[in-house]
DSSP file (Angstrom, degrees, kcal/mol; ACC not computed):
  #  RESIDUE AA STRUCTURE BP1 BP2  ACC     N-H-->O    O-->H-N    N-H-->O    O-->H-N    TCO  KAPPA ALPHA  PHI   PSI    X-CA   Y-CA   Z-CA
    1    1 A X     >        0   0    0      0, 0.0     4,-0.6     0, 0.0     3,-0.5   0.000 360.0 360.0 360.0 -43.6   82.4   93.3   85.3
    2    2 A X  T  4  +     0   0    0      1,-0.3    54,-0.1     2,-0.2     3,-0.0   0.713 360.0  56.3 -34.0 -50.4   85.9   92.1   84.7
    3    3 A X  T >4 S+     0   0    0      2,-0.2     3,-0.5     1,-0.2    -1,-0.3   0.663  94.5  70.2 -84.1 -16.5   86.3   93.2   81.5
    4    4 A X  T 34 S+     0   0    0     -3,-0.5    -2,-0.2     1,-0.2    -1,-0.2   0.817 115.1  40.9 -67.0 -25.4   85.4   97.4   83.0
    5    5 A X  T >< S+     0   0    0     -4,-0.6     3,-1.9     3,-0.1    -1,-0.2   0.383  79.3 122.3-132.6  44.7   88.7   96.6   84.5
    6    6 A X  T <  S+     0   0    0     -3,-0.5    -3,-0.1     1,-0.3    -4,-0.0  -0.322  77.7  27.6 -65.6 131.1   90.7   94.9   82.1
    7    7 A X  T 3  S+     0   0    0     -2,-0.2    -1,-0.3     1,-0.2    -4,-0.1   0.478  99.6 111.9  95.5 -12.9   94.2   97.1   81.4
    8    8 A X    <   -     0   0    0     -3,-1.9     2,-0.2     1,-0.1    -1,-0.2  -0.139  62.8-124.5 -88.9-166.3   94.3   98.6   84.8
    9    9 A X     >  -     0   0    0      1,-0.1     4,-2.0     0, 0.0    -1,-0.1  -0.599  42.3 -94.2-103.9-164.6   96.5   98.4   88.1
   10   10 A X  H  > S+     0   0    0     -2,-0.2     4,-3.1     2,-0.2     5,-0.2   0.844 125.0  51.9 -56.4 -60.9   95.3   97.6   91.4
   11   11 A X  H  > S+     0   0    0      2,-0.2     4,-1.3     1,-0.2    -1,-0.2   0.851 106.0  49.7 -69.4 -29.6   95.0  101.2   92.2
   12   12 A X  H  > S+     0   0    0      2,-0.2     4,-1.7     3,-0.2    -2,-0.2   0.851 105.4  63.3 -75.8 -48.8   92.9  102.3   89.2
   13   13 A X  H  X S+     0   0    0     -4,-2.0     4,-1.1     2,-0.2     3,-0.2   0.971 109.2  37.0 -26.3 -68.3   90.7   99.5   89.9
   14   14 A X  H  <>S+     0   0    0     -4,-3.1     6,-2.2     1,-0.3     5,-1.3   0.426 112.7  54.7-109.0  13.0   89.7  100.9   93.1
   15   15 A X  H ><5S+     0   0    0     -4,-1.3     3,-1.9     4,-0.2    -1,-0.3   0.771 109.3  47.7 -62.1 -42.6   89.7  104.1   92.3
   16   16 A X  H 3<5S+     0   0    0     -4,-1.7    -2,-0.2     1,-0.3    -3,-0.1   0.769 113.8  46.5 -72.1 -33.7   87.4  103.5   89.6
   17   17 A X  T 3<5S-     0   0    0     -4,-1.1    -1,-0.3    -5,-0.2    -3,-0.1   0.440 114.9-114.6 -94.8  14.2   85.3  101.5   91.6
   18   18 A X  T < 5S+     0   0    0     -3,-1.9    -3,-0.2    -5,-0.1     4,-0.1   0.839  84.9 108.6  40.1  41.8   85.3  104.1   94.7
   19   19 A X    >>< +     0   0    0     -5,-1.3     3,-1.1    -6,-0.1     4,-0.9   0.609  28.7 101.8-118.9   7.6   86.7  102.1   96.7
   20   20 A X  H >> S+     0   0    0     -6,-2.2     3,-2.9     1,-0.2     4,-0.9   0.785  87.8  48.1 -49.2 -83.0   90.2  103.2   97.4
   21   21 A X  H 3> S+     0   0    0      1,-0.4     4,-1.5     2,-0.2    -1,-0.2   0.470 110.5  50.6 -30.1 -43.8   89.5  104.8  100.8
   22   22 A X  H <> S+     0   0    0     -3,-1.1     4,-0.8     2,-0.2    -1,-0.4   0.540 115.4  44.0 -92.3 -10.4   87.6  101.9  102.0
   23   23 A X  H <X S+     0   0    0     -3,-2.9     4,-2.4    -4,-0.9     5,-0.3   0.863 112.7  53.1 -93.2 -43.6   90.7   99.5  100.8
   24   24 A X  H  X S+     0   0    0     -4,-0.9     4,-3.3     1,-0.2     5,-0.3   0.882 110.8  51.4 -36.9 -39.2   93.2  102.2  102.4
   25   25 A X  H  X S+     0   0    0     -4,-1.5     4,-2.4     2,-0.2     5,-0.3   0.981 110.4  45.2 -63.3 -58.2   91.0  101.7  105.7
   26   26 A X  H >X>S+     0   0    0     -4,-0.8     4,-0.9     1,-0.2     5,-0.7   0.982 106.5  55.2 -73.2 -53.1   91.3   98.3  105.7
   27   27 A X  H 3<5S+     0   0    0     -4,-2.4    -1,-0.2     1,-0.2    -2,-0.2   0.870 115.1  45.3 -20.4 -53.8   95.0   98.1  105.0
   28   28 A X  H 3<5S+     0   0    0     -4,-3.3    -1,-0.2    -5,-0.3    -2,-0.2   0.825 111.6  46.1 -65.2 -30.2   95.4  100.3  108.1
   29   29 A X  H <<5S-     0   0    0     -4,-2.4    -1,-0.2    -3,-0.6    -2,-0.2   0.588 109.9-132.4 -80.2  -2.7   93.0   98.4  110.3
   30   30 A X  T  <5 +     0   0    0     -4,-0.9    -3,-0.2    -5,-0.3    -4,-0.1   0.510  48.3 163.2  51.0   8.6   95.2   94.9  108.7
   31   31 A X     >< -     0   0    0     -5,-0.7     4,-0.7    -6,-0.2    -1,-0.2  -0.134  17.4-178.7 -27.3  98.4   91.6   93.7  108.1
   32   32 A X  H >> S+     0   0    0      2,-0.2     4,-3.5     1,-0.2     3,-2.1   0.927  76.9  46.8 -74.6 -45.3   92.6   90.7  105.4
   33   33 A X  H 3> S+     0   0    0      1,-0.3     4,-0.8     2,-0.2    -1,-0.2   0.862 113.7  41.4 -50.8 -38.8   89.2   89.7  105.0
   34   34 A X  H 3> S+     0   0    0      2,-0.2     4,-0.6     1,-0.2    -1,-0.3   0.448 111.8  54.8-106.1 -15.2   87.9   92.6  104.6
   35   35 A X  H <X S+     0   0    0     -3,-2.1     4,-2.6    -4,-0.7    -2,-0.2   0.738 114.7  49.3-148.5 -69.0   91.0   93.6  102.3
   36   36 A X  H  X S+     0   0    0     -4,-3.5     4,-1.6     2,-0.2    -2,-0.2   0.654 108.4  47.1 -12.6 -59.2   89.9   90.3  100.2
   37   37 A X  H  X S+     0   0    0     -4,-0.8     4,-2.8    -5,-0.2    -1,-0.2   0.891 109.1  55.5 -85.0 -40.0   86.4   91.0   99.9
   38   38 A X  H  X S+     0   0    0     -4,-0.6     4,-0.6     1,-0.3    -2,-0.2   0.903 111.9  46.6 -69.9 -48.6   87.2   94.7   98.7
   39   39 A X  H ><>S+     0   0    0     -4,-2.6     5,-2.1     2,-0.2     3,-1.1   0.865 104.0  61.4 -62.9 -33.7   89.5   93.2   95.9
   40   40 A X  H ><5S+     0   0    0     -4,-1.6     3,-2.8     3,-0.2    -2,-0.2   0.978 100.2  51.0 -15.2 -71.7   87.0   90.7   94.8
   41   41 A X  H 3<5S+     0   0    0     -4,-2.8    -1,-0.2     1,-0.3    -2,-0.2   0.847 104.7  55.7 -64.0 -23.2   84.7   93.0   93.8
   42   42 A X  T <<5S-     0   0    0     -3,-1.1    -1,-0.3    -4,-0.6    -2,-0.2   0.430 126.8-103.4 -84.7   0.5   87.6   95.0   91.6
   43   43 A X  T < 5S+     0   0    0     -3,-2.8    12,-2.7    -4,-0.5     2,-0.4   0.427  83.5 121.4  99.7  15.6   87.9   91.2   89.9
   44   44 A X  E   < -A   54   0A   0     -5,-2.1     2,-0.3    10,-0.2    -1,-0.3  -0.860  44.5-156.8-104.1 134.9   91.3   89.8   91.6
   45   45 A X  E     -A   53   0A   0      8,-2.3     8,-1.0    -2,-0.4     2,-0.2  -0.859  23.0-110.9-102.6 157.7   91.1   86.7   93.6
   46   46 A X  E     -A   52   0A   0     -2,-0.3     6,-0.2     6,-0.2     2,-0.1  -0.641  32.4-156.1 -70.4 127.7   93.3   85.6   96.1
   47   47 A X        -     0   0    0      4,-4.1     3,-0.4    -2,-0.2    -1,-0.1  -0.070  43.8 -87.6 -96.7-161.2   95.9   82.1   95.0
   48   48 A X  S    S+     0   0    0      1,-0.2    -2,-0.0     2,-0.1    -1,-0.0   0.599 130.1  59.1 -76.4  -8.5   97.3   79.8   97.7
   49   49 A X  S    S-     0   0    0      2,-0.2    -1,-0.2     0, 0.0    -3,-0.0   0.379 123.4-103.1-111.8 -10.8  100.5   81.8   98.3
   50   50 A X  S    S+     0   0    0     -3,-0.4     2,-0.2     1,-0.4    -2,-0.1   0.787  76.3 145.6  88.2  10.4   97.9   85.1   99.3
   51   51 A X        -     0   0    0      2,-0.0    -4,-4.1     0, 0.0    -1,-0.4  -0.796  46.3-136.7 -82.2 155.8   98.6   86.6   96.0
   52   52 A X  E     +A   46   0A   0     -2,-0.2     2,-0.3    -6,-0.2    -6,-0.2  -0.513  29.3 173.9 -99.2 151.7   95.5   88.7   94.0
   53   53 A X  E     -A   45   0A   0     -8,-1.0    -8,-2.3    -2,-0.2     5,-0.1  -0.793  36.7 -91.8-161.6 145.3   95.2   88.0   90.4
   54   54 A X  E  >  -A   44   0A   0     -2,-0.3     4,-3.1   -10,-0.3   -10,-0.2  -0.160  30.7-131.2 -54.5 122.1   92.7   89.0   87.8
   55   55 A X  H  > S+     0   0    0    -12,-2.7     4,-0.9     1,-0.2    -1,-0.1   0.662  98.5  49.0 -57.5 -17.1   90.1   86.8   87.4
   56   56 A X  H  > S+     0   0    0      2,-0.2     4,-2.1   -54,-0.1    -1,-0.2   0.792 110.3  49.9-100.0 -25.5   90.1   86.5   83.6
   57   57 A X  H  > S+     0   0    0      1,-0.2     4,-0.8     2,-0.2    -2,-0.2   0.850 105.3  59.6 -87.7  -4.7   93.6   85.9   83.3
   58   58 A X  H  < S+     0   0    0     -4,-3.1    -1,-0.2     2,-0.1    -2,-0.2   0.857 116.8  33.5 -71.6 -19.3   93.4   83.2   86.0
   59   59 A X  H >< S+     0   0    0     -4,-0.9     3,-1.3     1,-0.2    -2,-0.2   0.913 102.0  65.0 -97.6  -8.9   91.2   81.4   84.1
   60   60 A X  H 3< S+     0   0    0     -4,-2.1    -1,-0.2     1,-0.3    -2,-0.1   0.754 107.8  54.8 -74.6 -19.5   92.2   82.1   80.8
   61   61 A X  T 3<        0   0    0     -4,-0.8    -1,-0.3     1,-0.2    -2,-0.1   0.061 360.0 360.0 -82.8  32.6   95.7   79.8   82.4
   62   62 A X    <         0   0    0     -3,-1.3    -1,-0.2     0, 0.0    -2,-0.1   0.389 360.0 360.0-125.2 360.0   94.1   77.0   83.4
């Protein structure tokens, strides 16, 4: 799954994945979790500071 959005932004992600609206939603609602969950599934996790980062290039730094 990762690699289906390797090279994109944020926004192209969840476009791609039809989820823009439902991240837009949650942004308006300030929903974090929910905000969280919705980038997960486009491959970014949340670090300790509350920044998203692509899951293959966090592990590929470790």
């Amino acid at each position: 799954m990762v690699d289906r959005y390797s090279g994109m932004t944020v926004n192209e992600r969840l476009f791609a994945a039809g989820v823009l609206s439902k991240y837009e939603a949650a942004v308006a609602r300030e929903d974090r979790e929910a905000i969280a969950h919705i980038l997960a599934g486009v491959g970014l996790v949340r670090d300790a500071d509350g920044m998203h980062h692509d899951i293959a290039s966090r592990s590929e730094n470790r």
